[in-house]
KETOR-922341 format. One record per residue: x, y, z of N, C-alpha, C in turn. Coordinates in pm, whole numbers, padded with zeros to 5 digits, always signed. Example, Ala and Ser with C-alpha at 12.3 -4.5 7.8 and 13.67 -1.06 7.14 Angstrom:
REM KETOR-922341
+01319-00569+00780+01230-00450+00780+01320-00330+00780/+01285-00225+00708+01367-00106+00714+01290+00003+00787/
REM end
This chain:
REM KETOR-922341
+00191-00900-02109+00330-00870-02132+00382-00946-02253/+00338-01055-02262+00414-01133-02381+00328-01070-02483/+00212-01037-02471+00094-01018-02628+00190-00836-02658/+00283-00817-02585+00301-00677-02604+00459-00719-02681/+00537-00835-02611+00667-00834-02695+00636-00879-02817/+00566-00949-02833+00462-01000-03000+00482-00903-03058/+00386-00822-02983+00389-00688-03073+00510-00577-03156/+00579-00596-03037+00704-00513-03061+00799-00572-03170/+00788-00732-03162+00895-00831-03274+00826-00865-03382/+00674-00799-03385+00648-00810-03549+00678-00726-03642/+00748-00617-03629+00793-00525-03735+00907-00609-03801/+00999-00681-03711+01126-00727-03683+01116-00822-03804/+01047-00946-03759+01014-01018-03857+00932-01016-04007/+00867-00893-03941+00828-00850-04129+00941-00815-04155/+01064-00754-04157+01164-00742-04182+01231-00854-04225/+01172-00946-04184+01248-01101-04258+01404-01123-04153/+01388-01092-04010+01474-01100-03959+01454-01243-03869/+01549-01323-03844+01512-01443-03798+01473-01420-03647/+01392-01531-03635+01329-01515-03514+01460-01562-03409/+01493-01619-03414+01585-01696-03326+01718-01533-03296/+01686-01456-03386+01797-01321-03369+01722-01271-03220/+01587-01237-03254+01501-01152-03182+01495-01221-03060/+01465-01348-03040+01448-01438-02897+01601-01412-02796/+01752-01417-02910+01833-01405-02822+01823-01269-02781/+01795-01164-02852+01790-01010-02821+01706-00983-02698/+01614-01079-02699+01468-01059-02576+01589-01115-02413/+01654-01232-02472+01696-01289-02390+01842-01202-02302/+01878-01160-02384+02033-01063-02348+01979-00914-02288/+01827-00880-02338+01793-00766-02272+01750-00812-02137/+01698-00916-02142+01625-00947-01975+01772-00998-01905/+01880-01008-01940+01987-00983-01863+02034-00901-01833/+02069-00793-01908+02046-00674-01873+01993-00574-01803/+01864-00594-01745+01779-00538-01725+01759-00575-01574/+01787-00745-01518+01838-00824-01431+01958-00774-01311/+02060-00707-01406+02191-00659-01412+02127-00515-01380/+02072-00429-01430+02031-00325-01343+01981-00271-01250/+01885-00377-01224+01815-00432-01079+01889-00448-01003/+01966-00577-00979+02052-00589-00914+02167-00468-00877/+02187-00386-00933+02273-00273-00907+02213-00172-00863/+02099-00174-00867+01983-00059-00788+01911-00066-00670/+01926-00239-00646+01843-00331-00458+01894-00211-00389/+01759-00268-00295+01879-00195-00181+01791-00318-00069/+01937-00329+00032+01912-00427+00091+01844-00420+00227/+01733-00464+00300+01680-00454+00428+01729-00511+00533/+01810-00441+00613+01790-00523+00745+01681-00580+00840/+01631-00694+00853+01519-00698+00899+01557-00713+01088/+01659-00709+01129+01675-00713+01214+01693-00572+01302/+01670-00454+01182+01686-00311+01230+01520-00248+01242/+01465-00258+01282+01301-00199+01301+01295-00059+01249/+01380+00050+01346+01389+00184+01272+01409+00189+01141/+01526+00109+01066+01535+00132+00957+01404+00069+00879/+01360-00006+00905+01285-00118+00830+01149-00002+00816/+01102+00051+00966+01019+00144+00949+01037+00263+00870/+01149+00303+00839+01202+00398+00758+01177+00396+00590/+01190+00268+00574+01185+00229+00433+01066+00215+00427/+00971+00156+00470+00853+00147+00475+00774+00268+00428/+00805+00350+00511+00734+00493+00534+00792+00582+00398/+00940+00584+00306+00920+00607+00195+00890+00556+00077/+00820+00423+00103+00759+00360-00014+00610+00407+00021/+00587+00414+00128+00460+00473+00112+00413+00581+00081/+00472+00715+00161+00510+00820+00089+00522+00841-00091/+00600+00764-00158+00605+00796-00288+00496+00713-00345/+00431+00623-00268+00308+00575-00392+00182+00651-00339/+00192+00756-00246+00092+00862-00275+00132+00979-00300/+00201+00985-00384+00226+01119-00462+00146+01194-00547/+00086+01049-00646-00042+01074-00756-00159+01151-00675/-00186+01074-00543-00272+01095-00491-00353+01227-00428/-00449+01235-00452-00499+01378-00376-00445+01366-00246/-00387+01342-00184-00318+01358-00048-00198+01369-00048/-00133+01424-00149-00011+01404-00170+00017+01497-00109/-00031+01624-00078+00030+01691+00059+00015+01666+00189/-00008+01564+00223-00044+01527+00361+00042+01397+00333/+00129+01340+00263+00183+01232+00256+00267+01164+00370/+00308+01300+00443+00418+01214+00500+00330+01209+00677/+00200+01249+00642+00091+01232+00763+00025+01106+00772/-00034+01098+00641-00081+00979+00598+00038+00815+00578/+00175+00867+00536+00272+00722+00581+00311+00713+00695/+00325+00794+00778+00324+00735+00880+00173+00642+00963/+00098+00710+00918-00026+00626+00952-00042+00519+00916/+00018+00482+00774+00007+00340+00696+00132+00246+00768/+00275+00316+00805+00322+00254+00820+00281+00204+00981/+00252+00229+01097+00208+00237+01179+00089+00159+01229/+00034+00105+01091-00114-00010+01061-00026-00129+01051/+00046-00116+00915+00145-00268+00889+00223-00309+00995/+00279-00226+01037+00345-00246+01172+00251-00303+01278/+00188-00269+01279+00092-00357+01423+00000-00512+01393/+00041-00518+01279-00021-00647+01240+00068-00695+01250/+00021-00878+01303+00138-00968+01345+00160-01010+01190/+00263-01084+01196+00346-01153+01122+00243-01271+01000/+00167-01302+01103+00067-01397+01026-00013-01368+00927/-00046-01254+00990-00205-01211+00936-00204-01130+00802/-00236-01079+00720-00278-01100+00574-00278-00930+00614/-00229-00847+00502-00239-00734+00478-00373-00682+00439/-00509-00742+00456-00674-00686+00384-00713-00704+00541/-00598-00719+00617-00710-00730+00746-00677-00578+00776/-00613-00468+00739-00647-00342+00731-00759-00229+00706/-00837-00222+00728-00949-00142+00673-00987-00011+00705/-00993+00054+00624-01062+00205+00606-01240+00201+00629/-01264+00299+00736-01340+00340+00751-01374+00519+00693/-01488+00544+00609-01496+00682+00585-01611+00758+00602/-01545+00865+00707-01681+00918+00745-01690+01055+00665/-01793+01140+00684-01790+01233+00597-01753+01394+00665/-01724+01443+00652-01709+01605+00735-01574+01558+00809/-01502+01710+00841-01387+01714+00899-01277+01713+00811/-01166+01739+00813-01067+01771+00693-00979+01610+00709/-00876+01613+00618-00767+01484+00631-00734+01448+00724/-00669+01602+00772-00557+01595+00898-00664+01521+01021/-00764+01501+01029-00838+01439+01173-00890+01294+01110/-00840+01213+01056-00838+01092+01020-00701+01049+01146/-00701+00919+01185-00704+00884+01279-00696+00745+01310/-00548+00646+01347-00547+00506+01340-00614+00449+01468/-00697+00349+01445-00750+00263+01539-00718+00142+01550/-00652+00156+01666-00595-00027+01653-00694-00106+01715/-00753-00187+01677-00844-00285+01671-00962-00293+01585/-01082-00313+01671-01188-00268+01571-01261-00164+01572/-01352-00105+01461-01407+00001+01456-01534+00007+01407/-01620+00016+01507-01723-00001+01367-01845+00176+01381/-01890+00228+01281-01926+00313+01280-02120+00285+01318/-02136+00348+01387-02239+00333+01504-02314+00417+01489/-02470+00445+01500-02547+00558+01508-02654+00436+01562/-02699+00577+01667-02844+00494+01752-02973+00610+01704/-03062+00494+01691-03195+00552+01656-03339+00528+01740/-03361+00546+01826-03445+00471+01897-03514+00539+01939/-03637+00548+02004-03742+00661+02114-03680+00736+02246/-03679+00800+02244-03607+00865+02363-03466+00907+02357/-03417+00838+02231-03232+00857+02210-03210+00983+02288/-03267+01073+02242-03189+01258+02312-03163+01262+02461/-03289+01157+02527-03267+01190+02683-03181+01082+02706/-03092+01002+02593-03011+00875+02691-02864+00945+02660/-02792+00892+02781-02671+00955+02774-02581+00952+02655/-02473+01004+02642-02412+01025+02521-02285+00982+02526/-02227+00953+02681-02116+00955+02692-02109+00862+02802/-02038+00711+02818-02054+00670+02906-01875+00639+02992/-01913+00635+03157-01777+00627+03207-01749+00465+03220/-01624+00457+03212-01564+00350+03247-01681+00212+03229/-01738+00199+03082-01803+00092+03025-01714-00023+03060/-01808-00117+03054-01779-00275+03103-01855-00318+02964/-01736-00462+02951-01839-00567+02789-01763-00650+02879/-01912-00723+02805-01882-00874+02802-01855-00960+02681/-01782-01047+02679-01750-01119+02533-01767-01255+02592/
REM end
């Protein structure tokens, strides 16, 4: 960012214009600019969840617009928002993860809350072992 205002204030000064003109000009625009921000916030209630989820879900929405899913956007933010949302407060936004499998269209993508891990068994006999088991028990 700065190697770019360089750039922009060397015409200026080949012009033989004082630098100290250009620094206040840098300086009165980033007030400006400060000043438009500020008139454009918009403010969160964090004590409103619906809304909070609301906003959420159109920031997500518009940063997949570019995206090849941009017709499925408002399928896919709710899914995103619906991930952030279930993570506590603590925990780090990369503890999110995409899993991708291959076949099946968008629309059957699918949030898993917890873990997931993608599984294939290979073993002697696999075909005759069951495929589907009831009411599994783990131990941890």
């Amino acid at each position: 960012l700065a190697g770019e205002f360089m750039k922009q204030a060397k015409p200026f000064i080949e012009d033989g214009i004082n630098s100290q003109v250009i620094i206040r000009s840098f300086r009165k625009a980033t007030q400006y600019a400060l000043k438009k921000i500020q008139d454009v916030q918009v403010q969160v209630k964090k004590d409103d969840p619906k809304e909070q989820r609301e906003l959420l879900k159109k920031c997500a929405a518009t940063s997949m617009c570019s995206k090849l899913i941009a017709y499925n956007k408002d399928f896919f933010s709710d899914m995103v928002v619906d991930a952030v949302m279930s993570l506590d407060r603590l925990l780090p936004l990369n503890m999110i993860g995409i899993k991708k499998v291959t076949g099946g269209s968008v629309t059957d993508s699918k949030l898993v809350k917890g873990v997931a891990f993608k599984k294939t068994f290979s073993y002697a006999g696999f075909e005759m072992q069951p495929k589907t088991y009831v009411k599994p028990e783990c131990c941890v």
